[in-house]
N, C-alpha and C positions, 0 to 999 in steps of 0.2 A: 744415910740408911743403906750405902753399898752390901756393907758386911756384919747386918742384922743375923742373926740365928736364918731366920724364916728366906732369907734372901740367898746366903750359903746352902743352905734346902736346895730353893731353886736351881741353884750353878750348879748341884750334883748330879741334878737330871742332863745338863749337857753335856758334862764329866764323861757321864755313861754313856753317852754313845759307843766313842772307839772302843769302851772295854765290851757291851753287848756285840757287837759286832766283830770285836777284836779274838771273841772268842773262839768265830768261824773259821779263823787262818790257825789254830794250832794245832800242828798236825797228830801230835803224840796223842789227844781226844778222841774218841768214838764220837761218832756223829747222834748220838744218843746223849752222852756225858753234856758235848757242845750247848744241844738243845736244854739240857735240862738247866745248864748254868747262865744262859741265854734267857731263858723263862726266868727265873730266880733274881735277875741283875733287873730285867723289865716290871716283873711288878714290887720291885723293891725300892728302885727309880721313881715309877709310877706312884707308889704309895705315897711320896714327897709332897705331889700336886696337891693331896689331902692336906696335907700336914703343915709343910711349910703354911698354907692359906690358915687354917689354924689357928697356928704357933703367932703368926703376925696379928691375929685380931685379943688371943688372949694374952699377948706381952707390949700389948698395944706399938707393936711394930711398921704396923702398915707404913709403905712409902709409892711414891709414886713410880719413883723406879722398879723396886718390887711389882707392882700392878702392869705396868712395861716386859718385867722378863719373864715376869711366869707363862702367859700362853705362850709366849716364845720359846720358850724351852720344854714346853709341853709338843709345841708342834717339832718341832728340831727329833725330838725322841720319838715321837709315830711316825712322824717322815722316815726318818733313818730307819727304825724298825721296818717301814712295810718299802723299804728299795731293798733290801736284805731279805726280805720274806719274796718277794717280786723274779729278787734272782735264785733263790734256792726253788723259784717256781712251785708256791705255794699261794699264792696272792697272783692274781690275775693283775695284768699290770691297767689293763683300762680299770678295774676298782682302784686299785691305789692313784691313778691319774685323778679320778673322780673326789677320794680324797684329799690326796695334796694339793690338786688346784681348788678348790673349795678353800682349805685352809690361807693358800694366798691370795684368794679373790676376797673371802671376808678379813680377813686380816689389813688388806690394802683399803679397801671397805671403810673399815672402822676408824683405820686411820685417817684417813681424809674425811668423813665426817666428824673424827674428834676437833682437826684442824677448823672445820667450819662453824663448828661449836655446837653439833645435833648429835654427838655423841650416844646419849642415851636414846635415842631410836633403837638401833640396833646393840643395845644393852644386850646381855648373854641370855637367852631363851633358854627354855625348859626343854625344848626341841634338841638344842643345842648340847644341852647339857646330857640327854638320851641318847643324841649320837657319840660324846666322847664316853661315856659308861659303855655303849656294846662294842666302840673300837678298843679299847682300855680292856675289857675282855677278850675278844676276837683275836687280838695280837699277840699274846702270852699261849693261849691255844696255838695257836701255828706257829709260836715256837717251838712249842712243845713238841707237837707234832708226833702223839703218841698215845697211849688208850696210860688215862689218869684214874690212879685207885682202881684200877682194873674193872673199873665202868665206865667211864667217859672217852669217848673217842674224840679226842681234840681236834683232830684233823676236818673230820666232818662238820662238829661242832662250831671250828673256828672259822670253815669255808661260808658256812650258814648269817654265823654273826656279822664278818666283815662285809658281805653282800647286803644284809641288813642295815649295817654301818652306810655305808654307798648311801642306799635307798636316804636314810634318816639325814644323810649327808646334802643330798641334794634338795630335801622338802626342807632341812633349816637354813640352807644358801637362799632357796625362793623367798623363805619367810623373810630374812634379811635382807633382800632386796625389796621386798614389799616395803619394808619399813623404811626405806632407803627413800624409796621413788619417788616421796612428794617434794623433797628435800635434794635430789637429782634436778627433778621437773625445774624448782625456782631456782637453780643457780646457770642449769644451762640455756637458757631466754636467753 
């Protein structure tokens, strides 16, 4: 199941890093054109995470490795995105710390409870899934980084969300550990 449809999805989000990013280094671009092809690559990327997920349940493709790379390549693509947002100094970098160690504290998390077999503790929450919905918006805004349909100020907008993101970032790390602790408590006796 390497090179399922729904698996090749996946690998495209990681694909997209250097070309989102790769966008920032060309100099012939207005830094307008940059953002807007930067935004366009991100939720088009992004839109994968949907899809791929999907494509593998209605082509009865699911694997395990697929279950393995998607949040991996889903974090690889915010990560990357918000050290690129971080240095064009639109992203505070204590938010983006807050998010990316979140990502590899529950990530390392999950894995070491899969390995002990309590796995579904810390199964993917509602919480969880509200924090990657306003980062998944948040991020595409501050690429943008420009007033959208000549009513939306993304800038502002996107500042709002990702601090939001943070917040929901932190209350779904606590939940995750709660669900964790009883299952911590008996192995470390």
């Amino acid at each position: 199941m390497f090179f399922t449809i729904p698996t090749i999805m996946t690998w495209t989000r990681i694909v997209a890093i250097p070309l989102i990013i790769g966008v920032y280094y060309l100099d012939t671009l207005t830094i307008e054109t940059k953002n807007w092809i930067a935004t366009v690559l991100f939720v088009l990327f992004a839109f994968t995470d949907w899809l791929d997920g999907f494509l593998a349940r209605k082509l009865n493709q699911t694997s395990a490795f697929g279950a393995f790379l998607d949040p991996v390549a889903d974090k690889f693509l915010v990560c990357a995105a918000l050290l690129m947002l971080v240095q064009m100094d639109r992203v505070n970098v204590l938010v983006a710390l807050i998010i990316i160690g979140r990502e590899i504290a529950i990530s390392s998390l999950r894995e070491w409870m899969a390995q002990i077999g309590a796995g579904k503790s810390v199964a993917v929450h509602m919480v969880g899934k509200l924090k990657t919905t306003v980062q998944m918006v948040a991020i595409p805004f501050l690429l943008y980084n420009g007033t959208l349909f000549g009513v939306i100020d993304t800038r502002d907008w996107g500042a709002v969300l990702i601090v939001v993101a943070a917040v929901l970032t932190v209350w779904s790390m606590v939940y995750y550990m709660q669900k964790a602790l009883p299952e911590i408590r008996a192995r470390v006796k």
